[in-house]
C-alpha positions as CSV (number, residue, x, y, z in Angstrom):
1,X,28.8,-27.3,-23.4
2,X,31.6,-24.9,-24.8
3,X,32.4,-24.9,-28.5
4,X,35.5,-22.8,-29.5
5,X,34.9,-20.7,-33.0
6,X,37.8,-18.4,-33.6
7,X,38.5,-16.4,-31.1
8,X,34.7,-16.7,-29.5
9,X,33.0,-19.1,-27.1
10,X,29.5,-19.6,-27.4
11,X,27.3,-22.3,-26.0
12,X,25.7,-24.8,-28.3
13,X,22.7,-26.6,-27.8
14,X,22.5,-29.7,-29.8
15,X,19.0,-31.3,-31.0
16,X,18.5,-34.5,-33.6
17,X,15.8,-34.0,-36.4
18,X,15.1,-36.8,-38.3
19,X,18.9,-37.6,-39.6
20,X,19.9,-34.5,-39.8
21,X,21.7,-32.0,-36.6
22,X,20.1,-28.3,-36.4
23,X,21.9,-26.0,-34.1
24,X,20.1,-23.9,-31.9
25,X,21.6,-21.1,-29.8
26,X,20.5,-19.3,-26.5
27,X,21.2,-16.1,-27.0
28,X,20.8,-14.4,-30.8
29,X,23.7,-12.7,-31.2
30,X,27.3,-12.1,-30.1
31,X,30.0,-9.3,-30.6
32,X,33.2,-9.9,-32.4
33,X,35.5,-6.9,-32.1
34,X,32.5,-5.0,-31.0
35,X,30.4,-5.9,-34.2
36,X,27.1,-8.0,-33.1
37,X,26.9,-11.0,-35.5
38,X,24.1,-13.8,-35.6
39,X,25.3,-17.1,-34.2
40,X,23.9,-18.9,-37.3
41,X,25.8,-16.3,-39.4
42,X,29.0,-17.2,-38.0
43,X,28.4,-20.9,-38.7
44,X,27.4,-20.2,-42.7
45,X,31.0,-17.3,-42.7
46,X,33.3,-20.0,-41.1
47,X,31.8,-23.0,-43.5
48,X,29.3,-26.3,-42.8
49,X,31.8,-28.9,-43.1
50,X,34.1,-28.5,-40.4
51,X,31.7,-26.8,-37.7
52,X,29.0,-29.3,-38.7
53,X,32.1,-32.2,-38.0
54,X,32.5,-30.5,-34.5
55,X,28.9,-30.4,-33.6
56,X,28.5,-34.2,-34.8
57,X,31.5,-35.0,-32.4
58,X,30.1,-32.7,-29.5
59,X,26.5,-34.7,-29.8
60,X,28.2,-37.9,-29.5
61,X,30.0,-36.5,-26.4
62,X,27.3,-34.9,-25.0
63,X,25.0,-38.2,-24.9
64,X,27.8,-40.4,-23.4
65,X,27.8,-37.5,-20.6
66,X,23.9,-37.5,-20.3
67,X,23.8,-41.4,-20.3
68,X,26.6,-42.0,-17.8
69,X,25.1,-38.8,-15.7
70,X,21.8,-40.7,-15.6
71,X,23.2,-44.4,-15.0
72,X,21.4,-46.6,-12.5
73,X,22.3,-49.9,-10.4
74,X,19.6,-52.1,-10.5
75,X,19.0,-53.4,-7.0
76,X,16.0,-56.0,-5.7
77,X,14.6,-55.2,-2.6
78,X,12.6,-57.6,0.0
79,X,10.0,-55.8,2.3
80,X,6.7,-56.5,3.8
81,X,3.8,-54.7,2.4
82,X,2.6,-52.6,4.9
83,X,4.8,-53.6,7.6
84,X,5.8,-50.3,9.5
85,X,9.6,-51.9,10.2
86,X,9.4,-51.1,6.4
87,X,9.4,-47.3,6.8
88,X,12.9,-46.2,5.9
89,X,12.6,-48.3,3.0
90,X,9.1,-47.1,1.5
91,X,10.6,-43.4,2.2
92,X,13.8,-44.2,0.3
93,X,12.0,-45.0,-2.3
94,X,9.3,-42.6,-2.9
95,X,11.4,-39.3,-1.6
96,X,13.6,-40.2,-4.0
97,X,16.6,-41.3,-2.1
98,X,17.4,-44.6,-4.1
99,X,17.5,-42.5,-7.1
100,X,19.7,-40.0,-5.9
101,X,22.5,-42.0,-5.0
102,X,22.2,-44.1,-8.5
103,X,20.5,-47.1,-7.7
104,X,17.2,-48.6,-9.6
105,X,15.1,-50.3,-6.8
106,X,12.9,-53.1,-7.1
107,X,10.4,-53.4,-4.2
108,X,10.2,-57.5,-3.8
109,X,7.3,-58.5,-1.3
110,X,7.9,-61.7,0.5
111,X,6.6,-62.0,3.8
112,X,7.8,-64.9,5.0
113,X,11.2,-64.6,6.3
114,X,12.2,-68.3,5.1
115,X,11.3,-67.1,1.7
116,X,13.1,-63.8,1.8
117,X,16.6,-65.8,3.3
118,X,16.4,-68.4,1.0
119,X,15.9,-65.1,-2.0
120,X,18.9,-63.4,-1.0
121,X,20.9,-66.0,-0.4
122,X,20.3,-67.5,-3.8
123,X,20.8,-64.0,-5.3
124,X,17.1,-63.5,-6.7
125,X,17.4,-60.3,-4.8
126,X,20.2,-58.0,-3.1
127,X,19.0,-57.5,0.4
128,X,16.4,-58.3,3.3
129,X,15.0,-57.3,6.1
130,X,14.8,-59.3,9.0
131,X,15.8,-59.2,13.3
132,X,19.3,-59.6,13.7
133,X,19.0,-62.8,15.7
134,X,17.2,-64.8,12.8
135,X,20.1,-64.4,11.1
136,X,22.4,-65.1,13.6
137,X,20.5,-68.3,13.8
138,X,20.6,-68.3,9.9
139,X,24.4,-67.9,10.2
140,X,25.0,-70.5,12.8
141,X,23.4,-73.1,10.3
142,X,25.4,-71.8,7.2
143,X,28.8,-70.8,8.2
144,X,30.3,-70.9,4.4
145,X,27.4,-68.6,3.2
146,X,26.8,-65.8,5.9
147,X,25.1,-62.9,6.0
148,X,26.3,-59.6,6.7
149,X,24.4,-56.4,8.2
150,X,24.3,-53.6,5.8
151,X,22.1,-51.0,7.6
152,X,20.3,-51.1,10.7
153,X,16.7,-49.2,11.1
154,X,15.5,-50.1,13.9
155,X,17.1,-49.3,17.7
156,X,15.3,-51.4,20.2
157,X,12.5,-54.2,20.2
158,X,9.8,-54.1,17.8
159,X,7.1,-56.2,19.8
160,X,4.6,-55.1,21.7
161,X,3.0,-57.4,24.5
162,X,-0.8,-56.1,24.0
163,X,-3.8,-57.6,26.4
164,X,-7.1,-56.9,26.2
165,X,-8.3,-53.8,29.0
166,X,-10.7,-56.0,30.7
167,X,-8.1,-58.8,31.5
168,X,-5.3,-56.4,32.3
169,X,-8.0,-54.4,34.7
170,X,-8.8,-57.7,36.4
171,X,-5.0,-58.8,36.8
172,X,-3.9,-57.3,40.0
173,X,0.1,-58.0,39.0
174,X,-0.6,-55.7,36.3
175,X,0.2,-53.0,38.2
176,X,3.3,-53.9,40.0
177,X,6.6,-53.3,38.9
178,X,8.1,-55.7,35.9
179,X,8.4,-58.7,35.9
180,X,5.5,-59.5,38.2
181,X,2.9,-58.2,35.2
182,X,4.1,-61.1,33.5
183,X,1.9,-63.2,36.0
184,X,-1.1,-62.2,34.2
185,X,-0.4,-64.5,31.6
186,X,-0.6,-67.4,33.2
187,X,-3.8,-70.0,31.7
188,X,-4.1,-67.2,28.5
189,X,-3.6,-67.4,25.3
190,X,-0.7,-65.8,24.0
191,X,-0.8,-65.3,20.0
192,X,2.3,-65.4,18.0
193,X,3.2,-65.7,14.1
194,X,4.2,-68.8,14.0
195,X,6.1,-71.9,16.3
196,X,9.8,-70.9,16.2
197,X,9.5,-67.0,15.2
198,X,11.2,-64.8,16.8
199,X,7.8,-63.4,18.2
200,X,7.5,-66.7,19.6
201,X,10.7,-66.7,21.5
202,X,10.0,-63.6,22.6
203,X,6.7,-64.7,24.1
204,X,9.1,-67.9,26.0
205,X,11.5,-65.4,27.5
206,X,8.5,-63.3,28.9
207,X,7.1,-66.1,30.5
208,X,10.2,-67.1,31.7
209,X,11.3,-64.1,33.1
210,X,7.7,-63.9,35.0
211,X,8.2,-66.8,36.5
212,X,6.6,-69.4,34.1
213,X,6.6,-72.2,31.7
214,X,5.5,-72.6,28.6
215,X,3.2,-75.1,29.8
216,X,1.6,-72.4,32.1
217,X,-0.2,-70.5,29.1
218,X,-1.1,-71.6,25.4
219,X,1.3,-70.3,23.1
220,X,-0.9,-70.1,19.6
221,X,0.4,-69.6,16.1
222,X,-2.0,-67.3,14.8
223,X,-0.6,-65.3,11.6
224,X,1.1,-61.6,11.0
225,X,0.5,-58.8,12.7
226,X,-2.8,-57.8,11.2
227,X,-4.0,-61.3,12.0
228,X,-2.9,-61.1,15.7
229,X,-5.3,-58.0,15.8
230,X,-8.4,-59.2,14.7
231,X,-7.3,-62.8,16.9
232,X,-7.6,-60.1,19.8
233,X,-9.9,-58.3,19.0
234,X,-12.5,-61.4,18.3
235,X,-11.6,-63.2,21.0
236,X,-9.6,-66.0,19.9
237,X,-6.3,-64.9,21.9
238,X,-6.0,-62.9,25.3
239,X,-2.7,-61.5,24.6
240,X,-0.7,-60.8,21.4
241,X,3.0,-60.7,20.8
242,X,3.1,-58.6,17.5
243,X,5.0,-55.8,15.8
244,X,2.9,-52.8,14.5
245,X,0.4,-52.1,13.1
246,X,-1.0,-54.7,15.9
247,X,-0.4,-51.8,18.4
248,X,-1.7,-49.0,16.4
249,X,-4.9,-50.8,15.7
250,X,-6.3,-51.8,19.1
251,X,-4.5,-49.4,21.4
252,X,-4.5,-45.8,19.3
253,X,-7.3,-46.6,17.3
254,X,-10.0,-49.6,18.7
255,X,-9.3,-48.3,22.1
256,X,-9.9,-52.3,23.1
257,X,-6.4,-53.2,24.4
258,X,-3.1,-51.8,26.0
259,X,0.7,-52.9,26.6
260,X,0.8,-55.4,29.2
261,X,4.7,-54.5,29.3
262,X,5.8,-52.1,26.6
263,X,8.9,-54.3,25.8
264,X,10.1,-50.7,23.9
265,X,11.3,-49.8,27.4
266,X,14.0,-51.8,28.2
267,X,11.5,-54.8,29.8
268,X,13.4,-57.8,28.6
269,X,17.4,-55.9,27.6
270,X,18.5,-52.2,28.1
271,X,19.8,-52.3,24.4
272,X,18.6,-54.0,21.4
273,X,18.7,-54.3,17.6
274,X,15.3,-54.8,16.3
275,X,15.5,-54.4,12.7
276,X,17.9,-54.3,9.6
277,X,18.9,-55.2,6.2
278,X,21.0,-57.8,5.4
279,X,23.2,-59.7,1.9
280,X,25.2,-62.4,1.4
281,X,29.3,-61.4,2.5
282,X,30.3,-62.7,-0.6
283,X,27.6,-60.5,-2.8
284,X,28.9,-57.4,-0.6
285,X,32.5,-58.2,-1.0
286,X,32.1,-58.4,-5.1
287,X,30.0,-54.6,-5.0
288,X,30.5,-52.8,-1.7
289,X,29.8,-49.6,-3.7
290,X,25.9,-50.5,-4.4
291,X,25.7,-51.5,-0.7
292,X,27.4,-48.4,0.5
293,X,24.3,-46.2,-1.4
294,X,21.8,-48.5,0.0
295,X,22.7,-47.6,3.2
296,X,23.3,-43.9,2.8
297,X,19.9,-44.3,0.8
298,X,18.0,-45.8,4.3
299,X,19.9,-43.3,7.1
300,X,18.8,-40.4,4.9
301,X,15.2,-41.7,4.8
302,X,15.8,-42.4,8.6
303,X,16.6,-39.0,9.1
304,X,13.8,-37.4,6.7
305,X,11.5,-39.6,9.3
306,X,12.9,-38.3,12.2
307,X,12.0,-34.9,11.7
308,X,8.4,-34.1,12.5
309,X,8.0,-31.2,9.7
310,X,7.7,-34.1,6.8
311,X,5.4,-35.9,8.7
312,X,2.6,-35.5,6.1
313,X,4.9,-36.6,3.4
314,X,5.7,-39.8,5.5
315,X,2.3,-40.7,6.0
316,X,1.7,-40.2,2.3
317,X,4.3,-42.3,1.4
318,X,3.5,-45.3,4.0
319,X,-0.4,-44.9,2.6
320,X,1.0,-46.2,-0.5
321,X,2.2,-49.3,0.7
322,X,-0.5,-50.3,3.4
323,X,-4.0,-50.2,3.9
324,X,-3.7,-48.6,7.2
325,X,-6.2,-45.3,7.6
326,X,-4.0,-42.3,8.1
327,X,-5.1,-42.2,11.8
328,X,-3.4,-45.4,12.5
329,X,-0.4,-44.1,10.5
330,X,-0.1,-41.3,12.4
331,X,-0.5,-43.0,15.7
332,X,2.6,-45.8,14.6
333,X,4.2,-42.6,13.7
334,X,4.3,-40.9,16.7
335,X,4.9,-44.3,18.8
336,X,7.6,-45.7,17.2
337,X,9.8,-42.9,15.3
338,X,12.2,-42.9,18.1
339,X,12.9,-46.1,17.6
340,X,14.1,-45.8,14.0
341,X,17.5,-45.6,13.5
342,X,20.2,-46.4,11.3
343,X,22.8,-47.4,14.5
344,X,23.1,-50.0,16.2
345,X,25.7,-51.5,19.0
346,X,28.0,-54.3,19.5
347,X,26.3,-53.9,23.3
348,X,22.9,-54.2,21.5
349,X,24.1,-57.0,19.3
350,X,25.2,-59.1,22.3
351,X,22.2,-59.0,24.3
352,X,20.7,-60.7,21.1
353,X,23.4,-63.3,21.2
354,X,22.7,-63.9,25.0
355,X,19.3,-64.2,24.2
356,X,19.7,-66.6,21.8
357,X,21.7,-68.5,24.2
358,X,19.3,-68.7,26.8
359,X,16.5,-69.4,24.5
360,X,18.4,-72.8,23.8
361,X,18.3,-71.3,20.2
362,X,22.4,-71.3,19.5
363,X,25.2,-72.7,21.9
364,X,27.1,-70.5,23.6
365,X,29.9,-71.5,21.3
366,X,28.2,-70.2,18.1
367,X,28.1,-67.0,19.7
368,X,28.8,-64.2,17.2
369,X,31.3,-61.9,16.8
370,X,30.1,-58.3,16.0
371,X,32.4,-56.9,14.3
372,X,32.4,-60.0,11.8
373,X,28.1,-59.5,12.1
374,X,28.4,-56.2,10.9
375,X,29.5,-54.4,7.3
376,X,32.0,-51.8,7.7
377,X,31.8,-49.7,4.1
């Protein structure tokens, strides 16, 4: 900072020792009227008391700048460990976006999305992740506590209807145009998170859109995504509803299974929001400003992941929060980074409301509105 002496401006640089204040300078001498003096000299010809007065006042000022320069909002954060949907979070945080736009994060893993709703609604943390239609479910069921969408991150469905080669090879609807595919489902076992997940509904509207009832396969509630693979893999389901790295594993890396339907086409809507964060309305209405860095935090990361020159530097960051190999990184990379981003639709956001409708999940009267759904910062 500047310090005015006289007629001369020189920079001081402050430092504490012990009690006392010891001025240092950056350069080691100065002219006045053509005449180079040392800075030190000056301070000992102009007297201790006053410049030492003006240094004391200039420290003070100068660590009120630093602290308020380096001020952080703490902020609690819900994700998955090692859930890809998680992406844009994990780069936020370890390329340093959080920081950069002032907020402390917290990484809070709860995997169960009861836990996590029932955390950020209480205000134990700030924001979740979740599919859009839970909480449009969520929302139907508490209409004086709703939840708002701060940020979406993922464009399009983030399931993946995986079978195991020899079945699909020896289903001859597998071939045909969708929905008849769909057919080879009928007497398997279909593994999904749990009874009522949106996996499971997803698994209904496939069957129904083939043609079939629930009653014509066995829906079984199995685990995460992880646990779906190894279901496959030993046997203990023929297909598997399941979000990566489910996919990753059997497809890119096993080589054992492959997409019955790859739902990340358009099989069941043209336009869909798979993935977001989400906070109380009221929690956003009393700090929109922490919110609005959150989500410039996550479409930053989105972008950084969107261009395939930090791909190493993604993967790196990912490793840190799964146990995934990097070959199976890599491969959810390169499947699913088109699907990240940090836009969604009202179109997209109404095909989950339809959805929900036909599911029998919500009444066609608790439909929601999107631009009440969505944070505008």
């Amino acid at each position: 900072m500047n310090q005015r002496i006289g007629s001369l401006n020189t920079k001081i640089v402050l430092r504490f020792q012990f009690s006392s204040i010891s001025v240092l300078h950056k350069s080691t001498s100065m002219k006045k009227g053509g005449v180079s003096m040392d800075c030190c000299a000056i301070i000992r010809k102009i007297g201790g008391g006053r410049i030492f007065r003006s240094v004391a006042l200039a420290t003070a000022m100068l660590a009120g700048m630093t602290a308020a320069g380096n001020a952080q909002t703490k902020f609690k954060v819900q994700h998955s460990d090692g859930n890809f949907t998680m992406l844009p979070t994990y780069i936020a945080y370890e390329e340093g976006f959080f920081k950069k736009n002032g907020l402390d994060v917290e990484l809070i893993n709860l995997n169960q999305s009861t836990v996590a709703v029932s955390a950020v609604s209480g205000g134990s943390i700030d924001v979740m992740f979740i599919a859009p239609t839970f909480i449009m479910v969520f929302n139907t069921k508490n209409p004086d506590h709703p939840l708002r969408m701060v940020v979406n991150t993922i464009e399009g469905p983030i399931y993946s209807l995986i079978g195991k080669n020899e079945l699909i090879d020896a289903c001859p609807e597998a071939k045909l145009p969708y929905p008849e595919p769909i057919k080879c489902l009928k007497g398997k076992r279909i593994g999904v998170t749990a009874i009522g997940s949106d996996n499971y509904f997803t698994a209904r509207s496939l069957l129904a859109e083939g043609g079939l009832k629930e009653s014509d396969a066995y829906v079984l509630a199995l685990g995460g995504s992880v646990v779906l693979a190894n279901a496959l893999r030993a046997g203990q389901a023929d297909y598997i509803v399941s979000v990566e790295p489910s996919r990753a594993m059997l497809v890119d890396n096993l080589k054992i299974g492959r997409d019955l339907v790859d739902l990340r086409k358009g099989a069941l809507m043209d336009s869909w929001s798979g993935h977001a964060a989400f906070a109380p309305k009221a929690s956003i209405e009393k700090n929109p400003e922490k919110y609005r860095l959150f989500a410039a935090s996550i479409s930053e990361a989105i972008n950084f992941i969107n261009d395939p020159k930090n791909d190493d530097k993604v993967v790196k960051s990912f490793k840190k929060h799964s146990a995934a190999d990097e070959a199976i990184i890599r491969a959810m990379l390169l499947q699913n980074r088109a699907g990240f981003s940090s836009k969604t639709s009202c179109k997209a956001l109404d095909n989950g409301v339809k959805w929900l409708i036909e599911t029998q999940q919500i009444a066609s009267s608790q439909a929601t509105n999107c631009s009440d759904f969505v944070w505008q910062p």
